[in-house]
N, C-alpha and C positions, 0 to 999 in steps of 0.2 A: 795322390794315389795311396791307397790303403795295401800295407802288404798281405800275398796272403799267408794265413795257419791252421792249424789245427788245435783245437781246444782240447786238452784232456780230462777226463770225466772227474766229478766232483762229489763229492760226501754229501748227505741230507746234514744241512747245520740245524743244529736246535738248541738254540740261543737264549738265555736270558736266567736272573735269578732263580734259584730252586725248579730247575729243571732236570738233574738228577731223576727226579721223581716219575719222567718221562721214560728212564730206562728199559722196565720190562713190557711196555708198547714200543719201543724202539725194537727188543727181543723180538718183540711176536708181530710185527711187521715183516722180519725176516726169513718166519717159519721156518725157525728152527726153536731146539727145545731142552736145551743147557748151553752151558756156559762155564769156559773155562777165563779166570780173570786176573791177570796179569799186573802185577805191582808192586809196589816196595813198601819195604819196612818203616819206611817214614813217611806212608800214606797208611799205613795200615793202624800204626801211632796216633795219625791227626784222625781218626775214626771214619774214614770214610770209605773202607772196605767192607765194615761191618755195616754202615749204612746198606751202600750196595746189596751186598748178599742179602739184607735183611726185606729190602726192595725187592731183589728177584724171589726168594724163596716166598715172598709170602702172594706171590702170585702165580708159585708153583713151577717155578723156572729151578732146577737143581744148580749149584756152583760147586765149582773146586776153585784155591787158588793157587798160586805159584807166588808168594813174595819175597823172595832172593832179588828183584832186579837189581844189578850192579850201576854206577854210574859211566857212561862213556862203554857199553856191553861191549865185550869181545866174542870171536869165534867162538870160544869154549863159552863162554855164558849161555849163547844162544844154543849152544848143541847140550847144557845143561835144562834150559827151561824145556826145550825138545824132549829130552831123554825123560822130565816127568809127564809131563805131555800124553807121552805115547802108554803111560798105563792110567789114564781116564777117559773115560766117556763122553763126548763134550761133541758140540758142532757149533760154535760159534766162541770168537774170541772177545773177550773186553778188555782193553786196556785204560788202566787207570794210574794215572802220575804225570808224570814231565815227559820227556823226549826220549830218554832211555827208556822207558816200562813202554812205550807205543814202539821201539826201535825191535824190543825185543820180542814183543808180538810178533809184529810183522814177520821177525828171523825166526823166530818159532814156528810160524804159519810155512816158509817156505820151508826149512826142512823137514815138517812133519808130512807135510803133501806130495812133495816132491822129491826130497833125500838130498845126498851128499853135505857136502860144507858150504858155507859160507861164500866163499872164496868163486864158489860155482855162479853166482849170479851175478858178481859185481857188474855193473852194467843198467839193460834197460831190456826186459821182455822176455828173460831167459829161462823162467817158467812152464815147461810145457804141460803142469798137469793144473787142473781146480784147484783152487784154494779156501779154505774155508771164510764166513764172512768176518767180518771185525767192525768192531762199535767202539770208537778213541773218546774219551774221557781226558782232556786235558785237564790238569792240575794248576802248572804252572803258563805264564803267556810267553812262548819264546821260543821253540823249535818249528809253532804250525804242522808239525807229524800227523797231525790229525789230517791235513787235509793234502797230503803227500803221499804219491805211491812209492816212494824210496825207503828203507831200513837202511841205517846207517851204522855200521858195524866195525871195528878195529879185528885189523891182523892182530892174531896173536904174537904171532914173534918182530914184526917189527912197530905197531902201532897205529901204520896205516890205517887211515881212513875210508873202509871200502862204502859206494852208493850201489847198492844193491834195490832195483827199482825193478815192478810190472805191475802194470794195469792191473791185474787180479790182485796184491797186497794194499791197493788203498781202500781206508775204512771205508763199509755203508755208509753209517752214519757218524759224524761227531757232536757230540756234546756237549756244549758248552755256559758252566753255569758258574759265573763270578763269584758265587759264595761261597764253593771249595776249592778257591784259591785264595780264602785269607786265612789259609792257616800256613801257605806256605811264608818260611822262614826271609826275613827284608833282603839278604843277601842274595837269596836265590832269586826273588823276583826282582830285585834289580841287575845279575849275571843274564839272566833269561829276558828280561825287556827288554836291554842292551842289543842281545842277540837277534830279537824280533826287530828293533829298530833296522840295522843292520840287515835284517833278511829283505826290507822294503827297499831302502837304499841301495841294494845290491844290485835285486832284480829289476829295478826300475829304469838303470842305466846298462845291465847286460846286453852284450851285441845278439843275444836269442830273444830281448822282448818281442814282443807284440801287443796288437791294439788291444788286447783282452788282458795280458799280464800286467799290460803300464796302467789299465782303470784297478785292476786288484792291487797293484804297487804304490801308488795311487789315495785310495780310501784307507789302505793300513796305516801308513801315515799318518791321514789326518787323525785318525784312530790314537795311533799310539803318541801324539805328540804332544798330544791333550793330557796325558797324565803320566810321561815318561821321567818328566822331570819329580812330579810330587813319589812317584815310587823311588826315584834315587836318595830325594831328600829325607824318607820315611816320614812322607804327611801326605798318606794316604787319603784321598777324600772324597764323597760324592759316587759317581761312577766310573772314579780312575780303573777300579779291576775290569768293570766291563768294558771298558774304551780298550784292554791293553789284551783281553783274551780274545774279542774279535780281531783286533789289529792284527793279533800273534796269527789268526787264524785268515785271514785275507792276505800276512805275506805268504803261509804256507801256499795258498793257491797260485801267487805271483810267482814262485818258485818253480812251481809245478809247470808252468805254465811258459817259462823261461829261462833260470838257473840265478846261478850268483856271482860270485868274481874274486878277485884279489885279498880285498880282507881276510875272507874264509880261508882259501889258499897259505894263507901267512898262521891264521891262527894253529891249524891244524898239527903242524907240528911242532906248534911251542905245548903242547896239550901233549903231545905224544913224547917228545925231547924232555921237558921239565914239570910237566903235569899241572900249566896251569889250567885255572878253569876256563873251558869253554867261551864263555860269555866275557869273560875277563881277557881272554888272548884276544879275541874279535874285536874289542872294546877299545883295545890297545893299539890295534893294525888300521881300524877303522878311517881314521881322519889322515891319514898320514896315505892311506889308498885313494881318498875323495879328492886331498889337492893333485895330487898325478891325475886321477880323470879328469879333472876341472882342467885340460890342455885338449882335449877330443871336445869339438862343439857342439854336438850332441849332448855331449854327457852334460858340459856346461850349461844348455838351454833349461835340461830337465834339473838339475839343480836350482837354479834361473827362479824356474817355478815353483818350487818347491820350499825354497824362502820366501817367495810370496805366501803360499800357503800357510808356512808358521804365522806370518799375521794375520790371518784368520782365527787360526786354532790353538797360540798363546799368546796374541798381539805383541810379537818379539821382532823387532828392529836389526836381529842380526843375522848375515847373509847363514844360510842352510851349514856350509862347512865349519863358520865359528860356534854356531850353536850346537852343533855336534861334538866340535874339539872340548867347548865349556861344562857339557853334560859328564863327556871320558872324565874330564880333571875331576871330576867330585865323587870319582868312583877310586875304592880302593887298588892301585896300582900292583901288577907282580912285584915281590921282591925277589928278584936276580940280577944279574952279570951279565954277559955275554963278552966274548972276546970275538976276537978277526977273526978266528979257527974257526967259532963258534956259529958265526954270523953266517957264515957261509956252508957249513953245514945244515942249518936250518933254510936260507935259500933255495939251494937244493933240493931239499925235501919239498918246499913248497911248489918250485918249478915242476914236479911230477903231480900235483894236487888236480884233480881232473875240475875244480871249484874255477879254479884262477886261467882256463882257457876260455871264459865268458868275458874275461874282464878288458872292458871297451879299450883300454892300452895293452896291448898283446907287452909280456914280460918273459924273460929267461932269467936264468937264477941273479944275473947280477942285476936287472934289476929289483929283482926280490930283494938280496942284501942291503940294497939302497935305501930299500923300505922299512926293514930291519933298523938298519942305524938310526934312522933317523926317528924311530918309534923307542929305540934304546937309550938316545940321547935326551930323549925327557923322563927318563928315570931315574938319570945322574942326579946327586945332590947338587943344589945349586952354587 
């Protein structure tokens, strides 16, 4: 018996090298007739805002842009891109960069439409007025925001991780073109592959899949397994980036589609508590989440398959959780500490993570800490 769901609506993907150039018929698909374009200073560096604008304007589309994006956006960020927002002219959003410059779209779109803070959405559907459309330009392969109707957003005062999600903030369309993400920096695309890895894994074994999120959970995999390694090792080759921006973009649908679990949960406040990165705390919580699911038989079956799968897609003879644990070791490690005090403060925090109530072993803080130690214990000198 098939159970049943409901599918949530999806982005136009438009796939493939130098397809940028698709942009201002992506615009005027929309019928609308500016554009305001959302991005950071270190895409603005690798030239590919003045590409853009050079693309829209010379097809009569006007831009402004906004690039301050911050990394990890908080409340006041998003009520800073907001506050320039509201003195130009524009009806259509583009984001262009990594997960934060699409995060802070989306945050921008909802208080400039709707009003208040931040803080007013966390949730799912809490929207009540239009929103404007939005066209996501990923950069790097690793959050899937493209193809997610969540903004993901940090409390200001305490760090919190809020998901501020509704149907009206996911992109029209995403686009996705492998050639403007080789300029992003090895570190960041191996933080952000990690992550997208992770995003597939999650969702694949969350107790909200379904038959539609586990074929998206699924093909991301196969996607990214194919060139997650040569991105770690920086031997970049072939069509590793396009194996790893559609992967990145087939977990965001799985996500969409289901949610995530434990790892997330764990990483979120070592990000908030000590500021590691992102991709790097995920990286860290990952393998150490996989063997505790590997006791639920479900979760084991779908693992089960999923090393079969790696011999397909890197003829690798080791089961799914070792070849994950061996990817983490070859990635640079947080350097810090933690004490007993410490371990259980960050527990805690996780145990409130609305990430880690998907995750197929239902946990409370102590078994977070559990999780902790034993993720802390391979940091030890040996």
């Amino acid at each position: 018996m098939v159970d049943p769901f409901v599918s949530r609506p999806a982005p136009k993907l438009v796939f493939g090298n130098g397809v940028l150039r698709e942009l201002p018929s992506c615009v005027g698909e929309l019928g609308v007739s500016s554009v305001l374009l959302v991005t950071d200073q270190g895409i603005v560096r690798a030239g590919h805002v003045e590409t853009a604008r050079s693309l829209l304007e010379a097809n009569g589309i006007p831009v402004s842009v906004y690039d301050a994006v911050q990394e990890n956006p908080t409340e006041s960020d998003a009520a800073e891109c907001c506050e320039m927002a509201r003195g130009v002219d524009f009806d259509c959003f583009v984001a262009l960069g990594g997960g934060s410059s699409l995060d802070t779209a989306k945050a921008c779109n909802f208080l400039l439409t709707n009003g208040g803070r931040m803080s007013d959405y966390q949730g799912y559907g809490k929207a009540a007025e239009r929103m404007l459309p939005l066209i996501a330009i990923p950069t790097t392969a690793g959050t899937g925001s493209e193809c997610q109707s969540y903004a993901l957003v940090s409390r200001d005062d305490n760090g919190e991780k809020m998901a501020c999600g509704d149907p009206k903030a996911l992109a029209k369309t995403a686009i996705l073109d492998p050639d403007i993400s080789d300029t992003q920096p090895r570190q960041v695309a191996v933080q952000t592959g990690i992550d997208a890895l992770a995003h597939a894994l999650e969702s694949a074994v969350s107790i909200r899949r379904t038959e539609l999120s586990s074929l998206y959970a699924e093909a991301a995999f196969r996607h990214i397994s194919r060139a997650i390694g040569d991105i770690i090792d920086g031997q970049v080759k072939g069509d590793d980036r396009g194996h790893m921006l559609l992967g990145a973009a087939l977990s965001g649908r799985a996500i969409e589609n289901s949610m995530l679990g434990a790892a997330h949960a764990c990483a979120n406040p070592l990000t908030a508590r000590h500021g590691v990165i992102h991709g790097r705390a995920v990286a860290l919580m990952l393998p150490h989440v996989m063997r505790l699911n590997a006791a639920d038989p479900d979760a084991a079956r779908i693992y089960d398959r999923y090393s079969h799968i790696l011999r397909e897609t890197v003829t690798c003879s080791q089961t799914l959780i070792d070849w994950v644990a061996d990817l983490v070791g070859r990635i640079e490690q947080p350097g810090f500490t933690a004490n007993e005090s410490e371990i259980r403060k960050l527990a805690s925090a996780a145990a409130t993570q609305w990430t880690g109530r998907f995750n197929p072993i239902p946990l409370k803080a102590e078994g977070f800490a559990d999780l902790y130690r034993s993720a802390f214990a391979m940091l030890e000198p040996a």
